[in-house]
PyMOL commands that place a pseudoatom at each C-alpha (Angstrom):
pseudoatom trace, name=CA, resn=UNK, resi=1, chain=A, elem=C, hetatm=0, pos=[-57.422, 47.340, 29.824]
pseudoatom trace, name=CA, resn=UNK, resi=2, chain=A, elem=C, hetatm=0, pos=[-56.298, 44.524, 27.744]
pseudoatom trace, name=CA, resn=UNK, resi=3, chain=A, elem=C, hetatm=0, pos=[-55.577, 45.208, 23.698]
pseudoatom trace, name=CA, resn=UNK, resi=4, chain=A, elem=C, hetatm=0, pos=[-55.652, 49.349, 23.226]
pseudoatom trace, name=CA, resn=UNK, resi=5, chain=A, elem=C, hetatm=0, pos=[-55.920, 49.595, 19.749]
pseudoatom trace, name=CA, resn=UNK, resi=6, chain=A, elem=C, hetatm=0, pos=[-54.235, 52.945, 19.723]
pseudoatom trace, name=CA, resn=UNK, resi=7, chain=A, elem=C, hetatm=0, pos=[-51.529, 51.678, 21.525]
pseudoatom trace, name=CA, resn=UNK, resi=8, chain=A, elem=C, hetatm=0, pos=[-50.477, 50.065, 18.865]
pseudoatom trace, name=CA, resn=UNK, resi=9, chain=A, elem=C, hetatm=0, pos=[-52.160, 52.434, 15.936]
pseudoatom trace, name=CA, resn=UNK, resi=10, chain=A, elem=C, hetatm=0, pos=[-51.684, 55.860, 16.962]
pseudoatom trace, name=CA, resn=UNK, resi=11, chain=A, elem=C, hetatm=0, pos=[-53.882, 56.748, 14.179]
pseudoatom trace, name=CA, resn=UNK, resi=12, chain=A, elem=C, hetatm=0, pos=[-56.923, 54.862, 15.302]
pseudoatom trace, name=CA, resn=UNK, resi=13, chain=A, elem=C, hetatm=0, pos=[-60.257, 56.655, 15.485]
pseudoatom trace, name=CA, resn=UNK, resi=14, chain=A, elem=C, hetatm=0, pos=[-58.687, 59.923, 14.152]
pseudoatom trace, name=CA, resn=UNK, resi=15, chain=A, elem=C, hetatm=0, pos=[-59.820, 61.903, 11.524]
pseudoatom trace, name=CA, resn=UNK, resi=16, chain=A, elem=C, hetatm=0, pos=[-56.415, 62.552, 9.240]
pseudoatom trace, name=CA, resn=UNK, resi=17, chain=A, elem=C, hetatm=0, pos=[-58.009, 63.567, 6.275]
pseudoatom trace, name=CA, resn=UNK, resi=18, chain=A, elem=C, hetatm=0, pos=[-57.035, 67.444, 6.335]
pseudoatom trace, name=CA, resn=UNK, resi=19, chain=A, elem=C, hetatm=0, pos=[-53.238, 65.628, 5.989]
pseudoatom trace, name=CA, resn=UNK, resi=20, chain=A, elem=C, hetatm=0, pos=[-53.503, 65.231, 2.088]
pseudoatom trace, name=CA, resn=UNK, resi=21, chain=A, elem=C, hetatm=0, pos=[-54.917, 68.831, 1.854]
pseudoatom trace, name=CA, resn=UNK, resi=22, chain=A, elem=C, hetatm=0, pos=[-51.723, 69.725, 3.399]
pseudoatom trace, name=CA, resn=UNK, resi=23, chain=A, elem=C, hetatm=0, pos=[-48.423, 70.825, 1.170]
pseudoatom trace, name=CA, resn=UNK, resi=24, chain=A, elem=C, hetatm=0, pos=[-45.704, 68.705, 1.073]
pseudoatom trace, name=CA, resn=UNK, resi=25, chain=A, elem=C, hetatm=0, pos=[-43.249, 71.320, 2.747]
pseudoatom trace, name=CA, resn=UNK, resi=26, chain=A, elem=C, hetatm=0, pos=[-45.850, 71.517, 5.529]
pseudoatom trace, name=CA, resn=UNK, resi=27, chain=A, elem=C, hetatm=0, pos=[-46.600, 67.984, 5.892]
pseudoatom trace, name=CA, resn=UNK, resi=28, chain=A, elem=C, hetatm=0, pos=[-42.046, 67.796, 5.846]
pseudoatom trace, name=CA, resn=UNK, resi=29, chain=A, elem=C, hetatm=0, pos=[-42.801, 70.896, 8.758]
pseudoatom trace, name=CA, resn=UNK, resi=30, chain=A, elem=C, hetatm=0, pos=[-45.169, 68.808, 10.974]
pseudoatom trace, name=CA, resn=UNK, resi=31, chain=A, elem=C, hetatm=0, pos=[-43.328, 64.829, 10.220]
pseudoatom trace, name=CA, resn=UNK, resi=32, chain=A, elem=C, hetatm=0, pos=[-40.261, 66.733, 11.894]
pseudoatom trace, name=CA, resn=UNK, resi=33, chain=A, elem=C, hetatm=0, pos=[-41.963, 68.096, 14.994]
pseudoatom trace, name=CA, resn=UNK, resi=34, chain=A, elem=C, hetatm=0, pos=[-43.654, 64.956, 15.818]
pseudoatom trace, name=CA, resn=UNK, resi=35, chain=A, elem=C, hetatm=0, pos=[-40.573, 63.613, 15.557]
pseudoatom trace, name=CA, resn=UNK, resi=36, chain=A, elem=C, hetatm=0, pos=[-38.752, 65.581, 18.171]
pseudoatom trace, name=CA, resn=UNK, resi=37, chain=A, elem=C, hetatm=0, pos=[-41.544, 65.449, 20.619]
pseudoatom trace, name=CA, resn=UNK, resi=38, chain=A, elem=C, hetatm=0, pos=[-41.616, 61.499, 20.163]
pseudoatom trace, name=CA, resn=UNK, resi=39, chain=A, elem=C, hetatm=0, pos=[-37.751, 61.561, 20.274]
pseudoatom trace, name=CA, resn=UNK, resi=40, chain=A, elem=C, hetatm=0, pos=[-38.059, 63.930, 23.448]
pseudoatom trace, name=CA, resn=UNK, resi=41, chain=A, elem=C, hetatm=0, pos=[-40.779, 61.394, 25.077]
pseudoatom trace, name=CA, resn=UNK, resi=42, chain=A, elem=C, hetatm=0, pos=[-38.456, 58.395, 24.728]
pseudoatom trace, name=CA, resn=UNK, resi=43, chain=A, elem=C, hetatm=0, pos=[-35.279, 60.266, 26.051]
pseudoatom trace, name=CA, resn=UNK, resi=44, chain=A, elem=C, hetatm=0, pos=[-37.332, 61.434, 29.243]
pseudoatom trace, name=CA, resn=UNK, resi=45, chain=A, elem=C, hetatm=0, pos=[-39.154, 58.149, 29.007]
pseudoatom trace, name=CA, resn=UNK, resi=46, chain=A, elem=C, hetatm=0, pos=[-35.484, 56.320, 29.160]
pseudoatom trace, name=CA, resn=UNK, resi=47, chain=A, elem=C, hetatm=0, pos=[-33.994, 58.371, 31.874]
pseudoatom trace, name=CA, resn=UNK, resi=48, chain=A, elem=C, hetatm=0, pos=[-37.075, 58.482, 34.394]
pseudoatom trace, name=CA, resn=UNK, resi=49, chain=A, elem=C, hetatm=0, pos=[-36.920, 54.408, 33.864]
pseudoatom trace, name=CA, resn=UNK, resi=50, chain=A, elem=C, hetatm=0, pos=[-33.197, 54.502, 34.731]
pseudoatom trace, name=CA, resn=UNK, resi=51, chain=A, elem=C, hetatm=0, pos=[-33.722, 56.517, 37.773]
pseudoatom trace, name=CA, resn=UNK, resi=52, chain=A, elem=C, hetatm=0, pos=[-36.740, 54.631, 39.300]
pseudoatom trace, name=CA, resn=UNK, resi=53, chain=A, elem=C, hetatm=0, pos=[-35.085, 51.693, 38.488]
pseudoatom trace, name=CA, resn=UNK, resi=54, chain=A, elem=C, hetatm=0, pos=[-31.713, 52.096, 40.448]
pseudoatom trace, name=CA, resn=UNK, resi=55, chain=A, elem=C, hetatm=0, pos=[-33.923, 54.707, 43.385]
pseudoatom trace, name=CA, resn=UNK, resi=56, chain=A, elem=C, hetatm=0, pos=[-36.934, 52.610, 43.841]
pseudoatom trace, name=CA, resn=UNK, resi=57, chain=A, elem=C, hetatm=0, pos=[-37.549, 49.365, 41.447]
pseudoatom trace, name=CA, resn=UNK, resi=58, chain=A, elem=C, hetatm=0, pos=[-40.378, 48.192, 43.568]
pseudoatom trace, name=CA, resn=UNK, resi=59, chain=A, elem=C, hetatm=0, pos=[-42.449, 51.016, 42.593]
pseudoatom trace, name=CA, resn=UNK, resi=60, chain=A, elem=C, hetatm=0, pos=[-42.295, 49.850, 38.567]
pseudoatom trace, name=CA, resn=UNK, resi=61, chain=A, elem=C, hetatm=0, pos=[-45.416, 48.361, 36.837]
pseudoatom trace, name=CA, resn=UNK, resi=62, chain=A, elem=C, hetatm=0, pos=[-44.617, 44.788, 37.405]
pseudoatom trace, name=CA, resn=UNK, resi=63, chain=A, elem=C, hetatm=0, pos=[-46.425, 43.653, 34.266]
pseudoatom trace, name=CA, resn=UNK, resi=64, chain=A, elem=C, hetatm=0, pos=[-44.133, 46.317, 32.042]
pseudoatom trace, name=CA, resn=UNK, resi=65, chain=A, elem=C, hetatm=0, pos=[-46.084, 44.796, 28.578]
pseudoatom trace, name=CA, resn=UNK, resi=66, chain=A, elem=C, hetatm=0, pos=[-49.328, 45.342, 30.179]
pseudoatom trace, name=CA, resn=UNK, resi=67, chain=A, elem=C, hetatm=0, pos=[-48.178, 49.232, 31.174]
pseudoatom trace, name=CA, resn=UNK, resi=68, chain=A, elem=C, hetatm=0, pos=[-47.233, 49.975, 27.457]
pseudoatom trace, name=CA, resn=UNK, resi=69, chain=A, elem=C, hetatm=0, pos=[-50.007, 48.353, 25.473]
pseudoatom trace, name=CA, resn=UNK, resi=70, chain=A, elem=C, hetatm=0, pos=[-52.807, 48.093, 27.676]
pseudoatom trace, name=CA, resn=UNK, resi=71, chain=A, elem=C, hetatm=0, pos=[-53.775, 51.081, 28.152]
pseudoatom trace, name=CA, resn=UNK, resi=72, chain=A, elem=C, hetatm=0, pos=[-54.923, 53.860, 25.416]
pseudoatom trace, name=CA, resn=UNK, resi=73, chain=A, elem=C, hetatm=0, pos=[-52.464, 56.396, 24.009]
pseudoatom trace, name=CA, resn=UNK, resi=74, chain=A, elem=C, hetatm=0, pos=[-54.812, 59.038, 25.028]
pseudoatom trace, name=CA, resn=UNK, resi=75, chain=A, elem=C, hetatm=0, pos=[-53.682, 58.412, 28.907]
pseudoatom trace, name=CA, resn=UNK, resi=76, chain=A, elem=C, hetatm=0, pos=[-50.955, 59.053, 30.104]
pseudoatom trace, name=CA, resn=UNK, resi=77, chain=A, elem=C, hetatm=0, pos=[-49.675, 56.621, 32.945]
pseudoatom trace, name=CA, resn=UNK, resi=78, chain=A, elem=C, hetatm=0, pos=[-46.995, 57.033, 35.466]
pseudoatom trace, name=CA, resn=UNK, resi=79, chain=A, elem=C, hetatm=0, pos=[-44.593, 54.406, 35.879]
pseudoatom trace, name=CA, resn=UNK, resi=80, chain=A, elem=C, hetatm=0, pos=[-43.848, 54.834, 39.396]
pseudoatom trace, name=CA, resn=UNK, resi=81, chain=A, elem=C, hetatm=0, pos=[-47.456, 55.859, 40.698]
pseudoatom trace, name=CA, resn=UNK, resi=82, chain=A, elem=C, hetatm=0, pos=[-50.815, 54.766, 40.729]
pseudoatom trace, name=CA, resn=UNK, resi=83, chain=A, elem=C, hetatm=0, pos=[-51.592, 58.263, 38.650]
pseudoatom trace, name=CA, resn=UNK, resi=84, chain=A, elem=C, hetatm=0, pos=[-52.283, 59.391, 35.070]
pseudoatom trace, name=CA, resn=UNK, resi=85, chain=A, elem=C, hetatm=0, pos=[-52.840, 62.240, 32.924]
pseudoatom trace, name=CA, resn=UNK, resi=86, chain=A, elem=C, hetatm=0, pos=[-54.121, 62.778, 29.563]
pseudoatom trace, name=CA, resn=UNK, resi=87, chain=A, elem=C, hetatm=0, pos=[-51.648, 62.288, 26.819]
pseudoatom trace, name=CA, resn=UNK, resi=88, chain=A, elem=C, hetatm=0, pos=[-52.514, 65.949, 25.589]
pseudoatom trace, name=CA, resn=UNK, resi=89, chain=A, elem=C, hetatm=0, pos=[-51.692, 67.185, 28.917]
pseudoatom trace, name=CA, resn=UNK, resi=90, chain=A, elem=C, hetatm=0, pos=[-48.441, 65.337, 29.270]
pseudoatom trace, name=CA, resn=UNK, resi=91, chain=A, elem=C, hetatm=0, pos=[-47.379, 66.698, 25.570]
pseudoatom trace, name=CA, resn=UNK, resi=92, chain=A, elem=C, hetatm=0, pos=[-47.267, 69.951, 26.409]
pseudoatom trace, name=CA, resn=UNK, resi=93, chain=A, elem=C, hetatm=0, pos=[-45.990, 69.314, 30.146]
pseudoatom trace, name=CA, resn=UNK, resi=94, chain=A, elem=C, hetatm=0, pos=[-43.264, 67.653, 28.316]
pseudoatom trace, name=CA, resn=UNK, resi=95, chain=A, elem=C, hetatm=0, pos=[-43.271, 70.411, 25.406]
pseudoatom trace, name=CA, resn=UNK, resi=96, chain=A, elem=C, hetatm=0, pos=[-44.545, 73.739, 26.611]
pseudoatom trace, name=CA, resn=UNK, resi=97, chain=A, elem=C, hetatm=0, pos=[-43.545, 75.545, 23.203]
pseudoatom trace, name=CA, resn=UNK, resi=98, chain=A, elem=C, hetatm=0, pos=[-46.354, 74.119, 21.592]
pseudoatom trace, name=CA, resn=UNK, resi=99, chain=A, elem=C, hetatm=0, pos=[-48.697, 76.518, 23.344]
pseudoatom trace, name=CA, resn=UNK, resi=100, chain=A, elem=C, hetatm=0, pos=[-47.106, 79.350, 21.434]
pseudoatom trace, name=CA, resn=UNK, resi=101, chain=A, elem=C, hetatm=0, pos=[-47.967, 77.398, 18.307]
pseudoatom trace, name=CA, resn=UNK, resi=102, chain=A, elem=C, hetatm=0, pos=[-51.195, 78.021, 19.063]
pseudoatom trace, name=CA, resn=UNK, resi=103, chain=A, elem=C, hetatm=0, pos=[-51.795, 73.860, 19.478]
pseudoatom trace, name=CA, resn=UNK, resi=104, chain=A, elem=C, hetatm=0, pos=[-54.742, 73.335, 21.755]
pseudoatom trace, name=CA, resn=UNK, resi=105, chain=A, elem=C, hetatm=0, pos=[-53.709, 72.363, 25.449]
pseudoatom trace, name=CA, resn=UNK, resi=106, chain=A, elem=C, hetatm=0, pos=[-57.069, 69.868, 25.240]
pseudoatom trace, name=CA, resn=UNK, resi=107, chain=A, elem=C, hetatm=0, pos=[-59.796, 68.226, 23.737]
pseudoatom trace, name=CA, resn=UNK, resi=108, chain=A, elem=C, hetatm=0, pos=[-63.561, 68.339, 24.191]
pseudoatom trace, name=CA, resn=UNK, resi=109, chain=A, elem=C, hetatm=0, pos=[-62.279, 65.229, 26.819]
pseudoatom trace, name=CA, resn=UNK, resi=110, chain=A, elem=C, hetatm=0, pos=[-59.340, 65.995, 28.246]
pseudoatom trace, name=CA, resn=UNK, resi=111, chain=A, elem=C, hetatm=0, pos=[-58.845, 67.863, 31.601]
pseudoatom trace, name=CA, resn=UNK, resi=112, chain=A, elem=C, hetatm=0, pos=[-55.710, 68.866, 33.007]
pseudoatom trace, name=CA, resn=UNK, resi=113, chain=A, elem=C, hetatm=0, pos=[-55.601, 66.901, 36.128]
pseudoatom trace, name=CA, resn=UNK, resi=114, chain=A, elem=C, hetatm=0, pos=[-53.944, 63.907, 37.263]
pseudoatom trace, name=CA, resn=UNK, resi=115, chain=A, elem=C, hetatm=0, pos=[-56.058, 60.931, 38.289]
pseudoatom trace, name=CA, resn=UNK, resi=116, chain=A, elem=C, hetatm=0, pos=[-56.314, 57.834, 39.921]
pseudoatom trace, name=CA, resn=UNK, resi=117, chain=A, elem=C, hetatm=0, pos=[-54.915, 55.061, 37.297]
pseudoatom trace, name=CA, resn=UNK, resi=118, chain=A, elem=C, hetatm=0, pos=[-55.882, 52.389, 37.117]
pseudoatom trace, name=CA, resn=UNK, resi=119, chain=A, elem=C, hetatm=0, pos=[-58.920, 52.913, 37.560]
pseudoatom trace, name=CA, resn=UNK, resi=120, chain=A, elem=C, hetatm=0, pos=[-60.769, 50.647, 40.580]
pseudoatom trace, name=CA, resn=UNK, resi=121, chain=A, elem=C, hetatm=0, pos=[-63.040, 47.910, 38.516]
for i in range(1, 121): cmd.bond("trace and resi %d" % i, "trace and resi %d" % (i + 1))
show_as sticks, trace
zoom trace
């Protein structure tokens, strides 16, 4: 689980392209709602931290670097549980208006379902 390249390049093995077809206005458009959801993520991300922290700080990842790099961008993983989710499925669990965008709630890969993480070797 070592070294997930998209944890540190969220753009790795995407296909971003279509972006320079894109208007400038609508490229302004998209910057700023990838901003709020990231902004949205960290705020959540910062109070669930605080919470399990002060509640129940034996239940944190105990290698926290390990927790935020070594695993791929495309899961999801719970800080205080041995559980995950895809990263699609935790975007719009974190930002249910995106449905009405018309965004798609998956990918040929992801399933809505919360799984065993990490996974037994």
């Amino acid at each position: 689980m070592t070294n997930q390249r998209t944890s540190y390049d969220i753009t790795t093995d995407l296909d971003l392209a279509f972006l320079k077809e894109l208007p400038k206005d609508d490229l302004l458009e998209l910057t700023r709602l990838m901003a709020r959801a990231a902004e949205r993520s960290y705020r959540r991300g910062f109070q669930q931290g605080a919470t399990i922290a002060r509640g129940e700080p034996a239940a944190l990842p105990l290698d926290l670097h390990e927790w935020r790099y070594g695993t791929t961008t495309d899961i999801s993983p719970w800080a205080d549980a041995p559980r995950a989710e895809t990263a699609v499925s935790r975007l719009h669990g974190e930002n249910s208006r995106l449905r009405a965008l018309g965004l798609p709630t998956s990918t040929l890969t992801d399933q809505f379902e919360i799984f065993v993480w990490p996974p037994k070797e």
